[in-house]
Rosetta silent file (secondary structure, phi, psi, omega in degrees, C-alpha in Angstrom):
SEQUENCE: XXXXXXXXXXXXXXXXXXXXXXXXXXXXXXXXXXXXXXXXXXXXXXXXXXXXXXXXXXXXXXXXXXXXXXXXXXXXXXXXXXXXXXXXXXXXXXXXXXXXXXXXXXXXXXXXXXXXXXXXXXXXXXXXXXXXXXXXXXXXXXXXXXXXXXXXXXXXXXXXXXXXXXXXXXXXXXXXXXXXXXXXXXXXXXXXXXXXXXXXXXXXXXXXXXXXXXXXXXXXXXXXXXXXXXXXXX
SCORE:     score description
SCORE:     0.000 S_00000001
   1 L     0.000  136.925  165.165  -69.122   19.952  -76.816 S_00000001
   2 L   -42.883  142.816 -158.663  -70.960   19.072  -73.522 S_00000001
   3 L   -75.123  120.627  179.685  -71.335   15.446  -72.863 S_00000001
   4 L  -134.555  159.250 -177.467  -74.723   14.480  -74.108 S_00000001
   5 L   -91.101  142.147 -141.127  -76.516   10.934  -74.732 S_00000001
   6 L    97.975 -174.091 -171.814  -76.677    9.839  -78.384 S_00000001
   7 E   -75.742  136.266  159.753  -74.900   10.046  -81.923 S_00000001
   8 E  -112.369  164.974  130.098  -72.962   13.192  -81.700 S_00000001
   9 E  -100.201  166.537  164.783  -70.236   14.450  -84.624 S_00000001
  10 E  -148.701  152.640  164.229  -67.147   16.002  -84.758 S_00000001
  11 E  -122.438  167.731  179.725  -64.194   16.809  -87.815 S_00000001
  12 E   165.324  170.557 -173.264  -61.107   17.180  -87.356 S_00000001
  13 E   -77.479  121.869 -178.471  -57.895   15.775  -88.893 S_00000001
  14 E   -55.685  133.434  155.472  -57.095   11.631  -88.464 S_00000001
  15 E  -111.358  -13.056 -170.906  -53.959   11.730  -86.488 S_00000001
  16 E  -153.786  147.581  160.246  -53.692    8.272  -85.402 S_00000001
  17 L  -154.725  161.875 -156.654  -55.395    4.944  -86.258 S_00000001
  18 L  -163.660 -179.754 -165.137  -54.751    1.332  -84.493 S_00000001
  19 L    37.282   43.326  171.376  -56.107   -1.939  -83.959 S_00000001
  20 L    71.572    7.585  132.408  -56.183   -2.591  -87.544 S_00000001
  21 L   125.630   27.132  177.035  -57.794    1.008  -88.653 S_00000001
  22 L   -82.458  -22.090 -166.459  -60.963   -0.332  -85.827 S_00000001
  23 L  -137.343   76.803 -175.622  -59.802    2.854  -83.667 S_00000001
  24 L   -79.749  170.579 -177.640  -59.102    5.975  -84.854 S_00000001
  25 E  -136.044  108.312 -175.594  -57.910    9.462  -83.227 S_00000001
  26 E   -88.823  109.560  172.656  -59.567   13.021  -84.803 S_00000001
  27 E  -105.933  124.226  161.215  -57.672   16.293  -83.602 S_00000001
  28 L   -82.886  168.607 -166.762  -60.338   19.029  -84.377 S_00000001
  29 L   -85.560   -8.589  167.150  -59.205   22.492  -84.920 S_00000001
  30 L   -81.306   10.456 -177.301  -59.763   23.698  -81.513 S_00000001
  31 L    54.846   14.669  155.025  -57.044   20.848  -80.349 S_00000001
  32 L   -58.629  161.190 -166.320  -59.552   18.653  -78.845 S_00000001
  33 E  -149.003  137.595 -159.614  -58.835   15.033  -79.410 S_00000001
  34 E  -125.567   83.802  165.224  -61.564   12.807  -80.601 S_00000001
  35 E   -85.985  129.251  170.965  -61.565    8.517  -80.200 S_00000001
  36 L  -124.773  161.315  170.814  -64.025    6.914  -82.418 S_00000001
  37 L   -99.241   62.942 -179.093  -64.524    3.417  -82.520 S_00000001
  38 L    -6.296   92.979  154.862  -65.201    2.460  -86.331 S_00000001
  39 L   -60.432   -5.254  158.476  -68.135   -0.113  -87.025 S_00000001
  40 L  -110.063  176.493  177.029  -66.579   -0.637  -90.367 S_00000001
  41 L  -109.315   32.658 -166.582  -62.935   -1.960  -91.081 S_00000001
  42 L  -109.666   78.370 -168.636  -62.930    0.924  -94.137 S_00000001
  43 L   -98.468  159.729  170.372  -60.882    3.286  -91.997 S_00000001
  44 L   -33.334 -166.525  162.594  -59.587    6.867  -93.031 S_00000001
  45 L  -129.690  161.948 -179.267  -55.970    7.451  -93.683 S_00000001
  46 L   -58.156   84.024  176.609  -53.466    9.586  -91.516 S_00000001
  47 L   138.827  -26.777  177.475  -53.449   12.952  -92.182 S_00000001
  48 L   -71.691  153.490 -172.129  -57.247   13.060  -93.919 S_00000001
  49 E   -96.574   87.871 -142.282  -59.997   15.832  -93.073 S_00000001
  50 E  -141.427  144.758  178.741  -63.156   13.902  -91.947 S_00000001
  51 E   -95.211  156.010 -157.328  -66.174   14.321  -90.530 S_00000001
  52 E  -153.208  151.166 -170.316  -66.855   11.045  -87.589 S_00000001
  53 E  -154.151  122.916  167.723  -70.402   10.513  -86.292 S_00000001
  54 E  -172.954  162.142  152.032  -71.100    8.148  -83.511 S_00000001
  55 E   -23.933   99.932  178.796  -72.756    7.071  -80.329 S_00000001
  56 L   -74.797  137.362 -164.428  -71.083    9.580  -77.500 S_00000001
  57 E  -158.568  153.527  156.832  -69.403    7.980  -74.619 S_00000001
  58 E  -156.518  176.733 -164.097  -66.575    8.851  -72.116 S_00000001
  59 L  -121.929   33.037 -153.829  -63.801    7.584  -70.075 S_00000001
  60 L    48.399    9.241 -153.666  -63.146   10.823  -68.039 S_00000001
  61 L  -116.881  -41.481 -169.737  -59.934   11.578  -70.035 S_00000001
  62 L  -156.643 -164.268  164.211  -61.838   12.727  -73.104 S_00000001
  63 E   -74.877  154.355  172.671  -64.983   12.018  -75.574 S_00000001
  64 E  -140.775  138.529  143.635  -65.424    8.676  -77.507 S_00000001
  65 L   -79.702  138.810  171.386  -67.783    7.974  -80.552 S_00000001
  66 L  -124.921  156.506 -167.787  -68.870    4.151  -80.338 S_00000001
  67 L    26.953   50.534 -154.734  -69.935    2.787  -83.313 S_00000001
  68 L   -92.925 -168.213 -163.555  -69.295    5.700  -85.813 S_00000001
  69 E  -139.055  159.238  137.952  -69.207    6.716  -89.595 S_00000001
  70 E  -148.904 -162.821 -158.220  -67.366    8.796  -91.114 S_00000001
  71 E  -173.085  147.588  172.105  -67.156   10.556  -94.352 S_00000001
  72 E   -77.837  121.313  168.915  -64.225   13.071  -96.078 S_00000001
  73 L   -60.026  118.167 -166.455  -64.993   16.735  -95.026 S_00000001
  74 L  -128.702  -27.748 -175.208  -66.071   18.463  -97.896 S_00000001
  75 L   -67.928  -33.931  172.688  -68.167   21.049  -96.602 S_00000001
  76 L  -138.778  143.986  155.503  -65.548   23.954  -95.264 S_00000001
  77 L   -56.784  109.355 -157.490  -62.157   24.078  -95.903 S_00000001
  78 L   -87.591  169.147  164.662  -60.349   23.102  -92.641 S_00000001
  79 L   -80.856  122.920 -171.436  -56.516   24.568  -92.189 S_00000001
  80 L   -63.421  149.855  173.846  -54.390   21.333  -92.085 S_00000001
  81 L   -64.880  122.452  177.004  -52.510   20.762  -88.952 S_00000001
  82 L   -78.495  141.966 -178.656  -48.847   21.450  -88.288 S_00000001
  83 L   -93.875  143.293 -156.059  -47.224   18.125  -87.292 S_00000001
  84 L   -73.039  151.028 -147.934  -46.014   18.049  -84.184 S_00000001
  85 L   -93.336  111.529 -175.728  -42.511   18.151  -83.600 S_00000001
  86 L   -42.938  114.183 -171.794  -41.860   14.311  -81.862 S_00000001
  87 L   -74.639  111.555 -177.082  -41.165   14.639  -77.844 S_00000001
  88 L   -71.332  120.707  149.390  -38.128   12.259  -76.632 S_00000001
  89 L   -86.767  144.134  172.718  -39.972    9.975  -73.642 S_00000001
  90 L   -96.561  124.086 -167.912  -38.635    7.866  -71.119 S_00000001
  91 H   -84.580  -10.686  159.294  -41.086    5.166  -70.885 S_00000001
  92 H   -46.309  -29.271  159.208  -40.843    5.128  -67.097 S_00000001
  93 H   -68.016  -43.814  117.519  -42.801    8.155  -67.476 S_00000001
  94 H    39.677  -71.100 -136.644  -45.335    6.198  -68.992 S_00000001
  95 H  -130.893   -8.650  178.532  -45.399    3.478  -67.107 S_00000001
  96 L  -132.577  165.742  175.622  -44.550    4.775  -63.596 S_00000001
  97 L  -112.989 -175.320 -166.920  -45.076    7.525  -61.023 S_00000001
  98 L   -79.709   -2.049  176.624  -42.616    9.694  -59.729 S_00000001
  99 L  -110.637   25.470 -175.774  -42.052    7.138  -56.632 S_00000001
 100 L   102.968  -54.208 -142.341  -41.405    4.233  -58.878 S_00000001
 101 L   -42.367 -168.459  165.781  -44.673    3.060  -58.626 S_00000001
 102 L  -122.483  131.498 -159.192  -46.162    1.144  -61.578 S_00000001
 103 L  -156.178  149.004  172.195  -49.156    3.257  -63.338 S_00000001
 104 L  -113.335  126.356 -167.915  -50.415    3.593  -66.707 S_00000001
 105 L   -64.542  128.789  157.527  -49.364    7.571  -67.082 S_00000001
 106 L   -92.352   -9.541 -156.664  -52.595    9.418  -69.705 S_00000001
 107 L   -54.000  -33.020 -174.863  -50.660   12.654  -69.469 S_00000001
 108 L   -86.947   27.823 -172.518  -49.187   11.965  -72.564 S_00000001
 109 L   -39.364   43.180 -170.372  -52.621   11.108  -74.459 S_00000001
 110 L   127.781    3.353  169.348  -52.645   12.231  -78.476 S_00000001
 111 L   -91.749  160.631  164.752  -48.822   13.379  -78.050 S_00000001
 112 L   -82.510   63.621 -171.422  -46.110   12.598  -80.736 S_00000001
 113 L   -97.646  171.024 -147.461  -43.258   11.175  -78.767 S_00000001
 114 E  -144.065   94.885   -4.469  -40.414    9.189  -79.310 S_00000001
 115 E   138.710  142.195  168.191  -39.241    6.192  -77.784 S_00000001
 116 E  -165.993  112.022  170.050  -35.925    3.906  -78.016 S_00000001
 117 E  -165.289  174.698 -171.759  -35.802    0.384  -77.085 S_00000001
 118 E   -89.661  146.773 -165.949  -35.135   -3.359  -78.076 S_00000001
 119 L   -98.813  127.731  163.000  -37.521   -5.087  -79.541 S_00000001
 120 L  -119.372   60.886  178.334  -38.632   -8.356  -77.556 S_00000001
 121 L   177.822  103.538 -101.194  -41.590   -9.661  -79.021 S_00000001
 122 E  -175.295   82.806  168.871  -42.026   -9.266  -82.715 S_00000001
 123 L   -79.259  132.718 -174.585  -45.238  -10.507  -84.660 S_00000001
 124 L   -27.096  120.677  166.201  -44.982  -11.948  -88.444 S_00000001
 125 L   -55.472  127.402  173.642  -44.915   -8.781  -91.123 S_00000001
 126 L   105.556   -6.776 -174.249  -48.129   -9.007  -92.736 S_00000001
 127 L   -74.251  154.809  162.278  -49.894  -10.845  -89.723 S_00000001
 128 L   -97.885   21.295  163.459  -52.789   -9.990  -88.233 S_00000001
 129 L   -97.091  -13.089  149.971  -52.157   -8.147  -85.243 S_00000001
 130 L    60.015   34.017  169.979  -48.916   -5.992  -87.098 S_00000001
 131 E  -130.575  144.556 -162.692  -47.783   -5.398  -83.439 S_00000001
 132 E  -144.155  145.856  148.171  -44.008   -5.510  -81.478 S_00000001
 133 E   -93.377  162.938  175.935  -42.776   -4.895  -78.137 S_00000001
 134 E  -143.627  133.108  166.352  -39.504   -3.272  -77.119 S_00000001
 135 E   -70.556  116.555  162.229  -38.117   -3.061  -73.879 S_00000001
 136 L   -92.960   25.122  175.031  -37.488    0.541  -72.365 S_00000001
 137 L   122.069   28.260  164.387  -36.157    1.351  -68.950 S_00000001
 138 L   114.035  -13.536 -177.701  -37.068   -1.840  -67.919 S_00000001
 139 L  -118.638  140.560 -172.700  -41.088   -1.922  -69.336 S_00000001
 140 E   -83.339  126.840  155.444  -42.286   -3.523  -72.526 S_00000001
 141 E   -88.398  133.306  161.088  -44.247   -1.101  -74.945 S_00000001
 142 E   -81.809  151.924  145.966  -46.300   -1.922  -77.683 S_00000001
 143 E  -120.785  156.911 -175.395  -46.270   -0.460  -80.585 S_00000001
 144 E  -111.865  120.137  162.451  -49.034   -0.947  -83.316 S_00000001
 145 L  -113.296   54.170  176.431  -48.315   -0.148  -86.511 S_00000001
 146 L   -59.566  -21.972 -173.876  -51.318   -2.038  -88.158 S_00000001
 147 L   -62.451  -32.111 -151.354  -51.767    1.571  -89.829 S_00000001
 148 L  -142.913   89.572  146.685  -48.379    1.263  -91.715 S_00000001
 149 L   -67.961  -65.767  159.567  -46.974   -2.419  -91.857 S_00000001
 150 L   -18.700  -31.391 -175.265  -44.209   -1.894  -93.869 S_00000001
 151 L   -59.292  -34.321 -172.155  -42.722    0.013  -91.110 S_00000001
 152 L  -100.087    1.685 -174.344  -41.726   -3.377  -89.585 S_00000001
 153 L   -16.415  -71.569  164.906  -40.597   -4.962  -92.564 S_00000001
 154 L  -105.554   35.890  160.054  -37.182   -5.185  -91.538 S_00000001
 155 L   -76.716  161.283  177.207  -37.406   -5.471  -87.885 S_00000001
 156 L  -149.136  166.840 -132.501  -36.124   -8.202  -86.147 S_00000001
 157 L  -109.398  108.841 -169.988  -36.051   -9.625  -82.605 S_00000001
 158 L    72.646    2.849  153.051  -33.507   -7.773  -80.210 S_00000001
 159 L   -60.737  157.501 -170.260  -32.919   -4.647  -82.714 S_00000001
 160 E  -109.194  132.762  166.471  -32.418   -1.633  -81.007 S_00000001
 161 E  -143.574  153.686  157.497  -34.954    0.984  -82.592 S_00000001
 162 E   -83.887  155.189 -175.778  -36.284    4.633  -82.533 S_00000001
 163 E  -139.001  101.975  172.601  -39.956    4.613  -82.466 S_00000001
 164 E   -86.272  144.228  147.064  -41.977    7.936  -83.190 S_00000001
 165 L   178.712 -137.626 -157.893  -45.610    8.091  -82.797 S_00000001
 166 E  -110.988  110.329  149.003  -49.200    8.907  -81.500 S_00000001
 167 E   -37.960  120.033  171.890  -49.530    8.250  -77.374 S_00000001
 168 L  -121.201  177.078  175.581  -52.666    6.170  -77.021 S_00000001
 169 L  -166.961  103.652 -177.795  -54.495    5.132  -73.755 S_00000001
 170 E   -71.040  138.226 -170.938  -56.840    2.466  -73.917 S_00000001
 171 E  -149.666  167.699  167.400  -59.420    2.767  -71.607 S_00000001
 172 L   -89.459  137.497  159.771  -63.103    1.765  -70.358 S_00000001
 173 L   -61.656  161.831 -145.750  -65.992    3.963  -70.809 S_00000001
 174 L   -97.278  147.238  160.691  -67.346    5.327  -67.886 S_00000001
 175 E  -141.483  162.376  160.513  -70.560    3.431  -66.692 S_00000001
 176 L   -26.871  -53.207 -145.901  -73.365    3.434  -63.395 S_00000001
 177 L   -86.143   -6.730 -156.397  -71.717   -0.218  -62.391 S_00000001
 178 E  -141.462  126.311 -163.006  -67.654    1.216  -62.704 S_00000001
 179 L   -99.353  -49.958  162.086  -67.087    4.530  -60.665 S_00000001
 180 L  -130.970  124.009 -156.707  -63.465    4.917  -62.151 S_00000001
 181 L   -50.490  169.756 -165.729  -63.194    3.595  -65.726 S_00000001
 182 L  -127.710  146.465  178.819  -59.915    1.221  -65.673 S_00000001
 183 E   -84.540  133.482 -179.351  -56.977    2.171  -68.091 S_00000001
 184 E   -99.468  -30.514 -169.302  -56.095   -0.857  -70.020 S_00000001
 185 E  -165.926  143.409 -165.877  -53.164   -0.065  -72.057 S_00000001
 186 L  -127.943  109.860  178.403  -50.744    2.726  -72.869 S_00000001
 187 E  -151.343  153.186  165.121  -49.190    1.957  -76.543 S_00000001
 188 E   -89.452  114.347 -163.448  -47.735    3.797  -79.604 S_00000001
 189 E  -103.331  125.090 -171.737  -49.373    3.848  -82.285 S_00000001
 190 L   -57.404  126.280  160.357  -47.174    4.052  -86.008 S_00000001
 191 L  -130.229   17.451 -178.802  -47.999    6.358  -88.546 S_00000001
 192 L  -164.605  148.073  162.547  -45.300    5.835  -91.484 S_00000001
 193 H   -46.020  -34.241 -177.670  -42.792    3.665  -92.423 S_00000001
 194 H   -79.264  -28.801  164.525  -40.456    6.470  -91.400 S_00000001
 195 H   -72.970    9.094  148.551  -41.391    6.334  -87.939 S_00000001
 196 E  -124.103  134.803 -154.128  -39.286    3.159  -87.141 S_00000001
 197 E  -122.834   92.596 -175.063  -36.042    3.942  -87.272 S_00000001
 198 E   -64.289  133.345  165.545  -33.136    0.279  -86.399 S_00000001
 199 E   -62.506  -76.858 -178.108  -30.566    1.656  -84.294 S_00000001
 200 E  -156.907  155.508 -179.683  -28.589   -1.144  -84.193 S_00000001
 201 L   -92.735  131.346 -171.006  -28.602   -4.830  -85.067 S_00000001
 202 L   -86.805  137.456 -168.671  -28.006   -7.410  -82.734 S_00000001
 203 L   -38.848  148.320  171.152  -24.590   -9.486  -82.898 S_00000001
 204 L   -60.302  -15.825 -148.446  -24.835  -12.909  -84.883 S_00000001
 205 L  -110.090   48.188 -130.232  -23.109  -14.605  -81.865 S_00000001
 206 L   -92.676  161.767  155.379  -26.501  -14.180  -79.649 S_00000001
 207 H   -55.075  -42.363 -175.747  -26.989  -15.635  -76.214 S_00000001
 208 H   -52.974  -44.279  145.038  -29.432  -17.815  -77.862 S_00000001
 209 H   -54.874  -34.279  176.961  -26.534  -19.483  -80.239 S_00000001
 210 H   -60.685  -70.438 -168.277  -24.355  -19.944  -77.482 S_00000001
 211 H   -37.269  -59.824  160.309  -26.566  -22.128  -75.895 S_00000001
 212 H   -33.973  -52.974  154.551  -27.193  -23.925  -78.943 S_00000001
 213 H   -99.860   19.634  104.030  -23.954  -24.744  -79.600 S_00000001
 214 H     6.175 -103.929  164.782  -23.544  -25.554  -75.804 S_00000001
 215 H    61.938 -117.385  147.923  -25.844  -28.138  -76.755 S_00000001
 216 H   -36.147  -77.834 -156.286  -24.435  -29.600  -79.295 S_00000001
 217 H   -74.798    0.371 -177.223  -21.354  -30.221  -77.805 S_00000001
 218 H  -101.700   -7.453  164.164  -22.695  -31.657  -74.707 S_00000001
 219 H   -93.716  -21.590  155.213  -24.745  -34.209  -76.565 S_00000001
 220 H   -41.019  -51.254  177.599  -21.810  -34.997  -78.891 S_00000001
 221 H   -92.474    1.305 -175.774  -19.835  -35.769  -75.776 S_00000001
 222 H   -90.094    7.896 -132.637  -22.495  -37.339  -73.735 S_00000001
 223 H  -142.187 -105.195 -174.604  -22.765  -39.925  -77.276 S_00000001
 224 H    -7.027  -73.454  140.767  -19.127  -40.314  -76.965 S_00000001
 225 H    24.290  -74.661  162.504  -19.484  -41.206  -73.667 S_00000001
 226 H   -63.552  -48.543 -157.519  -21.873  -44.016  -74.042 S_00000001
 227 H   -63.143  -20.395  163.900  -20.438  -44.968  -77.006 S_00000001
 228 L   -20.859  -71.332  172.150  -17.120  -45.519  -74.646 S_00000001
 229 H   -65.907  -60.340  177.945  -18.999  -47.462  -72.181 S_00000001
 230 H   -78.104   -4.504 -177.616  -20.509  -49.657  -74.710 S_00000001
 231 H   -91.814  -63.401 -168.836  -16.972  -50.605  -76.514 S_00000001
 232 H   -40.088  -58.050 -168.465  -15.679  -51.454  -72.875 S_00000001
 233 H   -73.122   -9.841  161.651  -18.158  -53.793  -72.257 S_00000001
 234 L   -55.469    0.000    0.000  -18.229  -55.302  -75.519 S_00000001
């Protein structure tokens, strides 16, 4: 619809939700993509057929509802959405331009792509941000799966994992004072336990052990040592 000021609606199917179910993503049936910003914490579930109501706002990439409602579409029957077949990404695309540069890429905005990297930064299961990074061609991604915790259940720190999910692009709304809105964050957001997939585990014999018992043995012998020193002089 043409950008106009006030509560607008829209339906369309939830495809994505994040920040703890505060941000959701609406694909309408025309393949428009829809960010509302929830003013409740009651959010929809993945896959439901909803109508969203909110304050209309944008960030030049697409429409946003601020401060919405929503409500289960009841009124027409919509045809549910085929799900999209996951896209393998490099996150240098992402996260870079085509000269290297460092950018945060929108092209991929509302797609289902699919990811593979280690993860190195790894928040408590059950916590409340329910978010991990992984390293990827050299750049740390987030992914949120606040929708679906369980998903990380049995991640751990340095696993190698696949990670399907919804492209997001955080962004500013466009205002008078800010000419071009600033991107803030490019992250993947989790919509099932089935979309993190461990790879591989990382060996028990870590750098991180090494060190440890490194350690050890150099305060064992630096003890010795003393203890040496003080028997001579006794």
């Amino acid at each position: 619809t043409p950008f106009k000021s006030g509560r607008r609606r829209a339906t369309g199917t939830v495809v994505a939700t994040w920040q703890h179910g505060k941000r959701i993503l609406v694909k309408q049936q025309t393949g428009s993509l829809v960010c509302a910003e929830l003013s409740s914490r009651h959010p929809p579930t993945i896959g439901e057929q909803i109508e969203v109501s909110g304050f209309q706002e944008t960030d030049f990439y697409r429409i946003n509802l601020a401060r919405a409602v929503w409500r289960a579409f009841a009124d027409n029957y919509m045809e549910p959405l085929d799900m999209d077949v996951p896209k393998p990404v490099p996150a240098k695309s992402l996260f870079a331009d085509t000269c290297g540069h460092q950018i945060k890429n929108v092209d991929h905005f509302g797609e289902t792509i699919k990811i593979r990297g280690i993860v190195k930064s790894l928040s408590a299961f059950g916590s409340d941000t329910d978010r991990i990074y992984i390293e990827s061609d050299s750049f740390l991604v987030p992914v949120d799966a606040s929708a679906c915790p369980k998903a990380l259940k049995n991640v751990t720190a340095d696993c190698t994992l696949d990670v399907t999910g919804i492209c997001i692009a955080e962004t500013e709304n466009w205002s008078s004072t800010r000419m071009f809105p600033k991107i803030r964050e490019i992250l993947i957001a989790v919509r099932s336990p089935d979309d993190i997939k461990i790879i591989s585990r990382p060996p028990w014999w870590t750098t991180g052990r090494l060190l440890t018992v490194i350690g050890g043995l150099m305060a064992t012998l630096l003890g010795i040592f003393g203890w040496n020193i003080a028997l001579s002089r006794r």
